[in-house]
C-alpha positions as CSV (number, residue, x, y, z in Angstrom):
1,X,-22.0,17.8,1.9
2,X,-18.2,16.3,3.4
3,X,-15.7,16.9,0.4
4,X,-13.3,13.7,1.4
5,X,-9.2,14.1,0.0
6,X,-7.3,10.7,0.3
7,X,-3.3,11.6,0.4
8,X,-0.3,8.9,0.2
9,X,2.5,10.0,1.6
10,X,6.1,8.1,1.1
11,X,9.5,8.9,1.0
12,X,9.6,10.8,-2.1
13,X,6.1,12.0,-2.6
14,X,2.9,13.1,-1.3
15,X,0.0,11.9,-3.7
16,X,-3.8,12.5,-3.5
17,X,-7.2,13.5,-4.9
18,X,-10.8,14.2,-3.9
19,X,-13.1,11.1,-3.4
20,X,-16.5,10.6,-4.5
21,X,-18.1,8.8,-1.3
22,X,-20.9,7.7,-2.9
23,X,-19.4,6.4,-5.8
24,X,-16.3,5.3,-3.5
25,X,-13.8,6.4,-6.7
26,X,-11.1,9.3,-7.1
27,X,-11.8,12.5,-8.6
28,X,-9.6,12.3,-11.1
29,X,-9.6,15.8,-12.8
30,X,-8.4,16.4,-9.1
31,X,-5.1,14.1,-9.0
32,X,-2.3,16.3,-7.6
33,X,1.4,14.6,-7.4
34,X,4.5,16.2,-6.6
35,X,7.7,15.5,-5.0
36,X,9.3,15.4,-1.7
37,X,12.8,15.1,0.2
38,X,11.9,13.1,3.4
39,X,15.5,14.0,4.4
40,X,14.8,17.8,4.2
41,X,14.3,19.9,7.4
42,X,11.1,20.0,9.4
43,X,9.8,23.4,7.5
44,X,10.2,22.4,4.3
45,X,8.9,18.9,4.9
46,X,5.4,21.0,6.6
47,X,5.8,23.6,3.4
48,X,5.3,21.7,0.9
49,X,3.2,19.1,2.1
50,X,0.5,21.7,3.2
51,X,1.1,23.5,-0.3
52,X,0.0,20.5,-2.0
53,X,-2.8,19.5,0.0
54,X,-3.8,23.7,-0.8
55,X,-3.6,22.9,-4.1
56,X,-6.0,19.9,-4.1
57,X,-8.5,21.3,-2.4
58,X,-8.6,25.0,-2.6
59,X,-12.3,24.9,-4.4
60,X,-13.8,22.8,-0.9
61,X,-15.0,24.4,1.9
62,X,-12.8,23.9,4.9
63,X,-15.2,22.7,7.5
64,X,-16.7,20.4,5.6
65,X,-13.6,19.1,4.9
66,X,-12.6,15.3,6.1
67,X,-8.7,14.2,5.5
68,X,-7.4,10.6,5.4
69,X,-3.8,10.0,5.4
70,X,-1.6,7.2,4.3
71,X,1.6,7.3,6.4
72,X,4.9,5.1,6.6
73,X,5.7,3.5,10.0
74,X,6.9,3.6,12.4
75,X,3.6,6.2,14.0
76,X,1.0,6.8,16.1
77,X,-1.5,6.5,13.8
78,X,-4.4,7.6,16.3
79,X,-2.7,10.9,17.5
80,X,-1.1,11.3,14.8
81,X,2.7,11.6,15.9
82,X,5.8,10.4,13.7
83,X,7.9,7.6,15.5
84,X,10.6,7.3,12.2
85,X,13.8,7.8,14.2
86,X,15.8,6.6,11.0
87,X,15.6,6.8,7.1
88,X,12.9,9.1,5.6
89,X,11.8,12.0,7.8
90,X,14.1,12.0,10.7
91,X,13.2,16.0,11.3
92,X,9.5,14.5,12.2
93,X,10.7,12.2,15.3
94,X,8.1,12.8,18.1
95,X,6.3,16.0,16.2
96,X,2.4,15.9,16.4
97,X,1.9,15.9,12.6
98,X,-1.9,16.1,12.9
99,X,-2.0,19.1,15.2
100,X,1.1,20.7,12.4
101,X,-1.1,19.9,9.9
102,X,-4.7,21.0,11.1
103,X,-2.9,24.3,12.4
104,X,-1.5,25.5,9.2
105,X,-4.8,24.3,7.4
106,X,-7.4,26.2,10.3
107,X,-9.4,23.1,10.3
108,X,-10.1,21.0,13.4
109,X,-7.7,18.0,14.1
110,X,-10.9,15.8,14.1
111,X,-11.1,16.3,10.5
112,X,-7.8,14.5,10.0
113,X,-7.3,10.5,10.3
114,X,-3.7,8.8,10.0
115,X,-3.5,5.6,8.1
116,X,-0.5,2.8,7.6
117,X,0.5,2.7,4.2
118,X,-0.2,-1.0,3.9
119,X,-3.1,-1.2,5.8
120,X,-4.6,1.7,3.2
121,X,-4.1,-0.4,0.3
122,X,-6.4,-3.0,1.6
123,X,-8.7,-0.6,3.0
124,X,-9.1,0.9,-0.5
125,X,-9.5,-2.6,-2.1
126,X,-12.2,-3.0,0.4
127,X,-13.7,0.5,-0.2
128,X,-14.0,0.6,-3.8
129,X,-11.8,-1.8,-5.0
130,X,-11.7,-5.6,-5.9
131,X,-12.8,-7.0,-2.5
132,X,-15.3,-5.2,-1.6
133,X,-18.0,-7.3,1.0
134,X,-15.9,-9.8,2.1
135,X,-15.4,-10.2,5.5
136,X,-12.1,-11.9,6.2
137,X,-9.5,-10.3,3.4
138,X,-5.6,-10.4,3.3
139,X,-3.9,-8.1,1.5
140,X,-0.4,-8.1,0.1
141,X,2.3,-5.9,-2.2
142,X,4.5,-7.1,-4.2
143,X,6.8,-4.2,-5.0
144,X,10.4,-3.2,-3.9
145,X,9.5,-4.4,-0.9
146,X,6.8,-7.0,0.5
147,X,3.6,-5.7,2.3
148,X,1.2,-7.6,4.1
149,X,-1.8,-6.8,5.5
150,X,-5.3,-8.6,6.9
151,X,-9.0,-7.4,7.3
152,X,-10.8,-9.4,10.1
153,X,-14.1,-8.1,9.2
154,X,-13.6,-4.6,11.5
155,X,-10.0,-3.9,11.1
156,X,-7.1,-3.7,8.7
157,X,-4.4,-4.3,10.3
158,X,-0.8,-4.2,9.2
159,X,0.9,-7.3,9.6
160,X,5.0,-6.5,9.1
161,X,5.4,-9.9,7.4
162,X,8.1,-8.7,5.1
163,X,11.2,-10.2,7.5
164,X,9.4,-13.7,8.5
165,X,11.8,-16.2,8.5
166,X,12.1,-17.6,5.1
167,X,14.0,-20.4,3.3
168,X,17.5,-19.1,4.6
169,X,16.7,-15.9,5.3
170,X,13.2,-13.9,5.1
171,X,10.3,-13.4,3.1
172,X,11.2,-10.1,1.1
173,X,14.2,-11.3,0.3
174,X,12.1,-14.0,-2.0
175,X,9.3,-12.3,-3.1
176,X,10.4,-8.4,-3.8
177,X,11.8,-7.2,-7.0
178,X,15.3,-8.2,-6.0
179,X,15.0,-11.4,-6.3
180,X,14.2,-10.9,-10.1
181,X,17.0,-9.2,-10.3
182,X,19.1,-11.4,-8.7
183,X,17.9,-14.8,-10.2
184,X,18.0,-13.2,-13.3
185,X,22.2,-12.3,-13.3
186,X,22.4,-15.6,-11.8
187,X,21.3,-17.1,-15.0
188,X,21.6,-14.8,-17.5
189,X,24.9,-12.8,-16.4
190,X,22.9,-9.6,-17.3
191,X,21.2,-6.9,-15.5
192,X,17.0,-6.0,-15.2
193,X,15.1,-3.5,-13.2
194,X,12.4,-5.4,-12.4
195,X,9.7,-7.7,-13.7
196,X,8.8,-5.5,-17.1
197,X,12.3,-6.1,-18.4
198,X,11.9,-9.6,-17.7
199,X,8.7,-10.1,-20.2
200,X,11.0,-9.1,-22.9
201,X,13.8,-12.2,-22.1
202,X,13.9,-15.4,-23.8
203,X,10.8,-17.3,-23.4
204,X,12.7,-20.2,-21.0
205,X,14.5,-17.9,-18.5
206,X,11.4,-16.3,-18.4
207,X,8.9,-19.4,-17.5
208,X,12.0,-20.8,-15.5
209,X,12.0,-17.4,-13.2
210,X,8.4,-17.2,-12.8
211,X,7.9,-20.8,-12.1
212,X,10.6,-20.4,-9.5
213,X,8.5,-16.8,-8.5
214,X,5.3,-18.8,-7.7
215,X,6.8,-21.9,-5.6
216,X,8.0,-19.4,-3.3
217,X,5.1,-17.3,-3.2
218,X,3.0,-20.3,-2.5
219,X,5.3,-21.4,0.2
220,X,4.4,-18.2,2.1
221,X,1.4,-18.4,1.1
222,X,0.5,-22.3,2.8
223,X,3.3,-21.0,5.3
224,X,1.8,-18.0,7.1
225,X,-1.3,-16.9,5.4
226,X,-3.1,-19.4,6.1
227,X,-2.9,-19.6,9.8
228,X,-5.5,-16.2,8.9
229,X,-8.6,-18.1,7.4
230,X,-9.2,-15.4,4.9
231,X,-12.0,-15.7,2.1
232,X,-10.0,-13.9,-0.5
233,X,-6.3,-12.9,-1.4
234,X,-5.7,-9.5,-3.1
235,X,-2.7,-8.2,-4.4
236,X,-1.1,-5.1,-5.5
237,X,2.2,-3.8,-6.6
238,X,4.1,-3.9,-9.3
239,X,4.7,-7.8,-9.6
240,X,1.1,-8.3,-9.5
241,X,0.8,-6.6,-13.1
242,X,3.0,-10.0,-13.9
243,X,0.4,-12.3,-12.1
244,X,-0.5,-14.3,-15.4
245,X,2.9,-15.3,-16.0
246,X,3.1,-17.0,-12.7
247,X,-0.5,-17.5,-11.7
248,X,-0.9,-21.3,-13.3
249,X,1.8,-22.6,-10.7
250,X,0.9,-20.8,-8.2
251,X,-2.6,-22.1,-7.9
252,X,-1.3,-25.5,-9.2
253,X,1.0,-25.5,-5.3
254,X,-1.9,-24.5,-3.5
255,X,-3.8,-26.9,-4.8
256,X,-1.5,-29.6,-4.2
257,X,-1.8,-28.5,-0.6
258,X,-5.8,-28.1,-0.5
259,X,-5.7,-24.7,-0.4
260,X,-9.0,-23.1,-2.9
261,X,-8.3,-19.5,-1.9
262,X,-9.7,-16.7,-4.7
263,X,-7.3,-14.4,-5.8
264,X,-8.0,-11.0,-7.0
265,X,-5.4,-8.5,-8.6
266,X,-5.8,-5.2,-7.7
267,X,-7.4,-2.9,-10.4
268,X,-6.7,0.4,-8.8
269,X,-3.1,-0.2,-8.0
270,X,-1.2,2.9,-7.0
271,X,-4.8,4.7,-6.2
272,X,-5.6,2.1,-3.4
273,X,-3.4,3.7,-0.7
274,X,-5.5,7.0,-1.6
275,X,-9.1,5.6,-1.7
276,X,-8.1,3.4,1.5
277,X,-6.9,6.8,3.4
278,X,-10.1,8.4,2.6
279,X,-12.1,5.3,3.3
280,X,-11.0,4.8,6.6
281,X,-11.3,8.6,7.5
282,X,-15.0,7.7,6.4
283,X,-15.4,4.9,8.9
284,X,-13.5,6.5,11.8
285,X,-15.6,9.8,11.6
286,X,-18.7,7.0,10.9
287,X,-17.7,5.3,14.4
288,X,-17.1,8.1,16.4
């Protein structure tokens, strides 16, 4: 039997858990989080990632073992090299992270896939998440930053929306937590961290910042998603746990503009990147 591990790995963490394939949901009594530097050397970076993945899967037998990974861009997902030449993991520039990996493990480097991050979170949704059968999906997060990503019926692809033009600048700028933030000093005078703050404000800023929240999502929405034809919208992130608070006028400006597209908020949240890495190591090893 294949023993499948998903693993996230961002900036300051490397999450991830054993899959069931058949029931296409995380193990959790097998959850394993810990931290990471991304701005620590090359060693220490490979040390700790490789004792983590150890530690979440030292009851499975190593050749039956199949790895999907959730990685930041820029890489080369297919051969599994890091491109980041800036920001979080510098050390990694150009260094064969699959081979490093499958090397310190003694497995095979075919048991290993690479992943973008925000293509896995619609690849889990589409695993064993919300969307699952559709045939034309787009994804997006609504976080501390803005991810967007579309499945054509074969592919998930990542499709670096976040800096579209935009109003009078671009899209994140709009529709990431910032804005909150921002729109809610502009008002208020005072500070929040982020949309969970805001449920506790008076009942008028609150309806007038998520009024304001879903005209601009619906902009983008009638503005570039569209041009995709997709059957369903999913979305994740932390804004999306506010999606009632907004959802009225959001549907309210697409259907203005004749737009009936279903939307689905993501029930597996910060799980999806995992269940997506391990999905798609499912269909690549499936393919080839």
């Amino acid at each position: 039997m294949q023993n499948v591990v998903g693993i996230d790995i961002g900036g300051s963490h490397i999450t991830m858990a054993q899959i069931d394939p058949e029931k296409r949901e995380i193990i959790q009594s097998t959850y394993v989080r810990e931290h990471i530097d991304s701005f620590e050397s090359r060693e220490i970076i490979f040390s700790e990632w490789i004792s983590t993945i150890e530690k979440g899967t030292d009851d499975l037998i190593k050749n039956h073992l199949l790895i999907g990974i959730a990685m930041p861009g820029p890489f080369n997902y297919e051969n599994g090299t890091s491109l980041m030449q800036q920001g979080k993991f510098i050390d990694l520039y150009q260094i064969n992270i699959k081979d490093e990996l499958a090397q310190r493990l003694s497995i095979s480097d075919k048991q290993i896939q690479f992943v973008n991050d925000a293509a896995a979170f619609l690849e889990g949704e589409l695993f064993g998440g919300c969307v699952q059968g559709y045939q034309r999906a787009f994804g997006i997060t609504l976080g501390t930053g803005l991810g967007t990503t579309f499945y054509d019926g074969s592919t998930v692809t990542d499709e670096d929306l976040w800096n579209s033009a935009f109003r009078d600048s671009i899209a994140e700028d709009y529709l990431a937590t910032r804005w909150f933030i921002k729109r809610y000093t502009e008002l208020t005078g005072e500070k929040i961290l982020g949309t969970k703050e805001l449920l506790d404000a008076p009942i008028e800023i609150q309806a007038k910042i998520f009024d304001e929240y879903a005209d601009s999502f619906a902009e983008f929405i009638i503005k570039y998603v569209m041009h995709y034809r997709p059957e369903v919208l999913v979305i994740g992130g932390n804004i999306a746990k506010a999606y009632p608070y907004f959802k009225e006028k959001f549907n309210e400006n697409l259907a203005k503009n004749n737009i009936n597209l279903p939307v689905k908020i993501s029930a597996i949240f910060e799980d999806a990147a995992i269940l997506g890495a391990a999905g798609y190591a499912l269909k690549k090893v499936q393919v080839n």
